[in-house]
C-alpha positions in Angstrom: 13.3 11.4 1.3 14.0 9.5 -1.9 12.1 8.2 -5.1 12.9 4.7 -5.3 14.1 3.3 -8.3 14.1 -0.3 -10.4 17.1 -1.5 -8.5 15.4 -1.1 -5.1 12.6 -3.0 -6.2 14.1 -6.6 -4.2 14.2 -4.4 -1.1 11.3 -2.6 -1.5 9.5 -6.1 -1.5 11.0 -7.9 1.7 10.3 -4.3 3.5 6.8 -4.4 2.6 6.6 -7.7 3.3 7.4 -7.6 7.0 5.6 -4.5 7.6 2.3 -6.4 5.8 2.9 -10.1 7.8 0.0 -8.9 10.1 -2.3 -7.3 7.9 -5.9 -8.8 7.7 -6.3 -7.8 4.2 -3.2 -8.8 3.2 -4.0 -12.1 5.0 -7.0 -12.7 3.2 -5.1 -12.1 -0.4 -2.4 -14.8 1.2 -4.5 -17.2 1.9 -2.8 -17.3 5.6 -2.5 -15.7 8.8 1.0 -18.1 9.1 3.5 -14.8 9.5 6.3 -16.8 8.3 4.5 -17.6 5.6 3.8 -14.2 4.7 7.7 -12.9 5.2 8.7 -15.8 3.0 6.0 -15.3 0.0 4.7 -11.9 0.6 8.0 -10.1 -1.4 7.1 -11.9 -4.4 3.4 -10.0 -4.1 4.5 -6.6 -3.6 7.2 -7.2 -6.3 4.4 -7.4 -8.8 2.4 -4.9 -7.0 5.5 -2.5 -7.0 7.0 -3.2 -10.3 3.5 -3.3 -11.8 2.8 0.5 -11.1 3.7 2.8 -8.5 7.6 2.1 -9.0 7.4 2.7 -13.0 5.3 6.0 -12.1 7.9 7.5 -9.3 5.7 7.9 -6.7 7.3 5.7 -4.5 8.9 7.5 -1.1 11.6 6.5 0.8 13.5 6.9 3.7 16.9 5.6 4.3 18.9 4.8 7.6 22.5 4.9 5.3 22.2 2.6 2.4 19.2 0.9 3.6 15.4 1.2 3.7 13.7 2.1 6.2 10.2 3.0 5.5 8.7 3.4 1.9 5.1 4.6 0.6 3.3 3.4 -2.5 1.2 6.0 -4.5 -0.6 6.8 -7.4 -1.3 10.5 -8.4 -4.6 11.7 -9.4 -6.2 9.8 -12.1 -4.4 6.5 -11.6 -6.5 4.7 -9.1 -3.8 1.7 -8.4 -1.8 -1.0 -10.1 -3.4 -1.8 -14.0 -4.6 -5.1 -15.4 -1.5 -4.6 -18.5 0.7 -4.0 -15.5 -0.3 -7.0 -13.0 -0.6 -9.1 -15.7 3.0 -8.5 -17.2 4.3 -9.6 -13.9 1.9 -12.5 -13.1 5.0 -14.7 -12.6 5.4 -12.8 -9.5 1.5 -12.9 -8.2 1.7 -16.9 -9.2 5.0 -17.1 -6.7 2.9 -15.9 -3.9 -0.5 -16.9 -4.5 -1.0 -19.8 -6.6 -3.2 -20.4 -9.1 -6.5 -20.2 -6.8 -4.9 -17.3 -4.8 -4.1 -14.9 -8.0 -8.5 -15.3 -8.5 -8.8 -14.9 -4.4 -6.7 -11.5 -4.8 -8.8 -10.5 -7.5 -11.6 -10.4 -6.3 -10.4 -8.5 -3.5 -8.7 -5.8 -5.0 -12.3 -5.8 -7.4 -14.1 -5.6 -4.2 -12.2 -2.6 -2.6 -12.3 -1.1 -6.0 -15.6 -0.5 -5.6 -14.9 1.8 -2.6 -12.7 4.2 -4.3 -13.8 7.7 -4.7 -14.5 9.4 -8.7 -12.9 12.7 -8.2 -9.3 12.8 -9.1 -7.0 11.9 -5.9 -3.8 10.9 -4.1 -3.9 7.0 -3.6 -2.0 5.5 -1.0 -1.8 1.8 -2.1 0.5 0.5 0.8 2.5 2.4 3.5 5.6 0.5 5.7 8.1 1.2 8.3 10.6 -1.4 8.8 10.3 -3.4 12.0 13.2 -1.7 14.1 12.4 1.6 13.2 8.5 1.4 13.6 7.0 4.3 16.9 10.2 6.8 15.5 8.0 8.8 13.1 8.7 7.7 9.5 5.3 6.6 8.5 4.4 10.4 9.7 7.6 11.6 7.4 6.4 9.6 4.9 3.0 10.9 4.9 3.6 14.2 5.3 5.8 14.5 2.3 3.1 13.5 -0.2 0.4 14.7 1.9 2.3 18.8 1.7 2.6 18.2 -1.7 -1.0 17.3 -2.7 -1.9 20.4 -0.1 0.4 22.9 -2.1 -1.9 21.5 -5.4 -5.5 21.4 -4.1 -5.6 17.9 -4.3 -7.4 15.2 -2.0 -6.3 12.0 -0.9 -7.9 8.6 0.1 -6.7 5.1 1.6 -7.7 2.2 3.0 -7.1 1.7 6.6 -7.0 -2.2 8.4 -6.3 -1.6 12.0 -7.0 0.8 14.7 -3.6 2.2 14.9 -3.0 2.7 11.4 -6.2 4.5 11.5 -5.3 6.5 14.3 -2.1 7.8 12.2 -4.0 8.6 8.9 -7.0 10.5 11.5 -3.8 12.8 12.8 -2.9 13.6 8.8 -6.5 14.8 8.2 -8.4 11.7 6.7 -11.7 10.8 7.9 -13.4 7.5 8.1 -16.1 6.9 5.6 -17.2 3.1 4.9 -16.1 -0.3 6.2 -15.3 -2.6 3.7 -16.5 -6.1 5.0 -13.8 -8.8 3.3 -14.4 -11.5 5.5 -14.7 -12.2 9.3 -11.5 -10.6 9.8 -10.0 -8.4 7.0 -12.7 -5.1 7.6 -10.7 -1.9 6.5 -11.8 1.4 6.2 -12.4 3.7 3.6 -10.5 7.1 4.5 -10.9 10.1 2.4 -8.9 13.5 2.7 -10.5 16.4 1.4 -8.4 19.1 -0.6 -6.8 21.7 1.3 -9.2 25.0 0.7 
């Protein structure tokens, strides 16, 4: 397990990417359900997502197969509840690459919408999660979960996430999170709200 760095950042973005192609809320901040699509505009999202936050803060894990990435996770330590408006906006270049001009208000209203949904109390926030296609049912989104997830335990710290299909849910259900409200985004993109209490 490795913090990623600046210069992984390209990587980082095609990995998350691919793993995201078929995600309904990512589809709905797209724009498109088209998976090439996705794979071909989707690395310039998570570059500004990345860059704009979780990369500058270190709290993005990964796990290499030799020099390349495998499976990385996104998050933000208690008190920082995801990427800021300073830090998207420095990097709107990247969010206007993907999205457009109509799409960058789309995603906004998105991300305000699941905003709303986020708990008070100081937490863990796992902003995005994703295993490389040929290494996906070998364990490393467990690894990678488990490595933050031990760490927030040792501090008496709680966790929360949003979850968009059953078998992500089923993974985060096996690392102690619990479902609490559906967020409706549109007739397809309905993730949950998962919280993980502190370890007593």
């Amino acid at each position: 397990m490795t913090p990623a760095a600046p210069a992984d950042l390209d990587e980082l973005s095609k990995l998350m990417a691919m793993a995201f192609q078929s995600d309904p809320p990512m589809q709905a901040a797209m724009g498109t359900t088209d998976p090439a699509v996705m794979v071909e505009r989707g690395p310039w999202l998570f570059r500004g997502l990345l860059n704009g936050g979780a990369i500058q803060a270190g709290t993005v894990d990964t796990i290499r197969e030799g020099q390349q990435i495998i499976g990385a996770a996104a998050w933000y330590a208690p008190g920082h509840h995801g990427p800021t408006i300073p830090g998207l906006v420095t990097h709107a270049r990247d969010f206007h690459r993907a999205l457009g001009t109509g799409g960058m208000v789309r995603a906004l209203k998105i991300e305000a919408e699941m905003a709303k949904y986020r708990p008070t109390t100081p937490h863990w926030y796992l902003h995005a999660i994703g295993v490389h296609p040929d290494a996906r049912g070998q364990g490393v989104g467990a690894v990678l979960l488990d490595h933050r997830l031990n760490q927030a335990d040792r501090a008496g710290q709680p966790a929360y996430l949003e979850s968009s299909t059953a078998r992500s849910g089923n993974l985060y259900r096996r690392h102690g999170f619990q479902p609490m409200r559906r967020i409706q985004l549109n007739e397809r993109a309905a993730p949950y709200s998962m919280w993980r209490p502190a370890a007593q």
